[in-house]
Structures are given as C-alpha cells and as structure tokens.
C-alpha angles and dihedrals in degrees: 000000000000116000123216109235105195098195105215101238108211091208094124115056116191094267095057086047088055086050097063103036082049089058098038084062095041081058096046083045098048091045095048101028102064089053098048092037141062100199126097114259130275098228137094140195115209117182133193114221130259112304121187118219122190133247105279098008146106145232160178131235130174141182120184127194127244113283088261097063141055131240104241095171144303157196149208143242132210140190122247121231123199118221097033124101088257094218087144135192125327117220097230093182136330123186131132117286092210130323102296092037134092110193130191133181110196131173130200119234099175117098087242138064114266142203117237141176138185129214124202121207106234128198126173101210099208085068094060091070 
C-alpha cells in the first residue's frame, strides 16, 4: 500500500496570511460600502513610475503611502512589447516593507528589457470608524 506524503510548504508566513485576509475585507468593504455611504473612500493607490528592468534580471520596486495611512497590499503593471517570447515578469517575493511600504522583486524572464510599475494599497484607519 503506497502512502501520500503531502510535504507543508512554509511559503506563506503570517504576515503574508493577514495580507490577504486584510485585503479580502478591504474588497467586501469597497463592494458594500459605496452603496450604503456617502463618504469618499478610505483607500488609496499610490504607484512608483515606470522602472525598467533588463532581460534576465531582477529587480525591486516600492511605493510606500503618506505618513497618515497605513500599506494594506499591492501589485504591479507592465507594458506589453510585441515581437519578444512574452514569458514576463516572475513575482520573487511581495510583502510590506513596514507598515507604510509595499515592496516587489520581480525578474524578468523575457529576452528583452521591460517597463514595469508597482501600486500600494493605502487606508487611513481613522476612516474606518
């Protein structure tokens, strides 16, 4: 009889758990919340600018939100570029720097450079009351 051996993978730390629990309210919030308030929203998007990262290489990017409100995730956006294998970026790791940080490693797996921007997730907790 042959036995299943299901190896725990410690990929997700707690933080990274509370992330995205964190960010599964905030959606529930922002779907529910404009319908039943009329105040503006507590969330903001910060990006970085375009930042070019090479053909095979990685890289770091990081946005962080104004000193009143708090990181709660984030993502990134690239350009797309006919003619090339299109293999795109690879998330290496994204996590919040600190509580105000959102931070990225990407590499670039393409056989070209490539543009590439990052977003932050932004809440002012105040406005959550």
């Amino acid at each position: 009889m042959t036995s299943l051996r299901f190896r725990a993978r410690s990929r997700f730390s707690l933080k990274a758990i509370a992330t995205i629990f964190t960010l599964s309210l905030v959606l529930i919030a922002g779907v529910w919340a404009p319908a039943h308030a009329s105040r503006p929203s507590p969330l903001l998007y910060p990006q970085s600018g375009w930042v070019t990262i090479g053909a095979g290489q990685s890289g770091s990017l990081y946005s962080t939100c104004s000193s009143d409100r708090y990181t709660l995730g984030g993502g990134f956006e690239t350009e797309g570029i006919s003619g090339n294998s299109f293999d795109g970026f690879k998330i290496v790791n994204a996590y919040p720097a600190d509580y105000r940080t959102w931070r990225i490693r990407l590499r670039n797996r393409d056989d070209v450079a490539r543009r590439v921007k990052i977003y932050n997730i932004c809440a002012k907790t105040s406005d959550f009351r």
